[in-house]
C-alpha positions, 0 to 999 in steps of 0.5 A, spaced: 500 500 500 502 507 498 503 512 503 500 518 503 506 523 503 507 529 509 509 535 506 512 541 508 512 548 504 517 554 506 514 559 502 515 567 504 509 568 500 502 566 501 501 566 494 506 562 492 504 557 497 497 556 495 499 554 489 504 549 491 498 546 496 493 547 490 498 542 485 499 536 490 492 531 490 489 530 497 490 523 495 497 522 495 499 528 500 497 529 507 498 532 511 501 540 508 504 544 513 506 552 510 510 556 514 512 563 511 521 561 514 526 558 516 526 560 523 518 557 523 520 550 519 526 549 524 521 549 530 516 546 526 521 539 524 524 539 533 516 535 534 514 533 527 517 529 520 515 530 513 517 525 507 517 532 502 520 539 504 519 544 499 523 550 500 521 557 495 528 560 497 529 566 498 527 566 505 527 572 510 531 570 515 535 564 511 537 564 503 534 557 503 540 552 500 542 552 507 536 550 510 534 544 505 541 542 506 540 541 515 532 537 512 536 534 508 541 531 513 537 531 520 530 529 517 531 524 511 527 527 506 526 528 500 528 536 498 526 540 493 528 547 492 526 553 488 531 558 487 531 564 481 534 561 475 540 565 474 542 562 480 538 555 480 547 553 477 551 555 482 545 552 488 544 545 484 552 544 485 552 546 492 546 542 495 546 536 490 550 531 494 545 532 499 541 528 495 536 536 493 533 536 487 533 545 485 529 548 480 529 555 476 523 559 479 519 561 475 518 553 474 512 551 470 506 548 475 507 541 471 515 541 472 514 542 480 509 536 480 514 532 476 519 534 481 515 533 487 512 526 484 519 524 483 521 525 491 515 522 493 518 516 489 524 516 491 521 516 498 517 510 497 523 507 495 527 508 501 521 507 505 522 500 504 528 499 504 528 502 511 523 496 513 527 491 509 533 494 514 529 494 520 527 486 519 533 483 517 537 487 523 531 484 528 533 477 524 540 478 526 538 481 534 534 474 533 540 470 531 545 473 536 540 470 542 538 463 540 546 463 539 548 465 545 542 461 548 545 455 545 553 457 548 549 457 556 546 451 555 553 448 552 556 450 558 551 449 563 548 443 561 554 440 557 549 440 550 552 439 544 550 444 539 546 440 535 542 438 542 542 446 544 538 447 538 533 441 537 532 443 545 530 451 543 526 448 537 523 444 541 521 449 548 518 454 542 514 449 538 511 445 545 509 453 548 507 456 541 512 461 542 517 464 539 525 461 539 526 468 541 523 468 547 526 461 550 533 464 548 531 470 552 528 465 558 534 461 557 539 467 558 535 470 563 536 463 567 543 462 566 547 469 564 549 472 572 
């Protein structure tokens, strides 16, 4: 199932955030939070995260490069910043190894849409890879317990491996539970 999209507009005028707003499908992008600042959208992301930050650079208190590149890092979203074509150059090589796509203002509705779907993708797809990293990191916590609840009943009941394991396998199928579980009780009884 695809996410909805959380987004983040930092947008000096209310113009130019309404019509950020209007381009993005309430289907796919919710919720949108405009704040007028970098100061505004620095307290704001202390409390919340966003998958997408769009920055319509300059800013009154911040030129805009800057603070796409502390979202960029401290949040791990997706950035896309607008800045004046005759700079659009100069700010790309400076924020695109921060992963932050630019785009010369003034930039076409469909052309900041793409650019917003093509940050929604990406984030999609690290969003997945997050989960898939979040499961095989608790796969491997699993698998360093069950091992050494193996090594306790060695030790302790001088079992040979293959018995420690067919005895963990056994314990969690006869109680319905997790081998997890009776590695944890294991360790908990043999471990001081």
């Amino acid at each position: 199932m695809i996410q909805k999209n959380s987004v983040l507009i930092v947008s000096p005028g209310p113009k130019a955030g309404a019509m950020l707003t209007e381009l993005l499908p309430p289907a796919s992008f919710a919720p949108i939070c405009t704040v007028p600042s970098a100061g505004e959208a620095r307290r704001l992301l202390v409390d919340r995260r966003f998958d997408i930050t769009v920055i319509n650079a300059p800013l009154p208190d911040d030129f805009g490069p800057q603070l796409a590149i502390e979202i960029s890092e401290k949040q791990g979203c997706g950035v896309l910043l607008l800045v004046k074509a005759e700079i659009q150059e100069a700010v790309s090589l400076k924020v695109e190894d921060y992963g932050i796509l630019t785009l010369p203002k003034p930039a076409g509705r469909q052309m900041v849409f793409q650019s917003i779907k093509l940050l929604a993708a990406t984030r999609q797809k690290i969003r997945a890879l997050e989960e898939k990293t979040s499961t095989l990191e608790s796969k491997m916590e699993e698998i360093r317990l069950i091992n050494r609840a193996k090594l306790l009943l060695i030790e302790h009941l001088k079992m040979s491996e293959p018995e420690a394991h067919r005895y963990i396998e056994k314990r969690a199928m006869d109680g319905c539970v997790k081998r997890r579980i009776i590695a944890e009780n294991i360790i908990k009884t043999y471990d001081r």
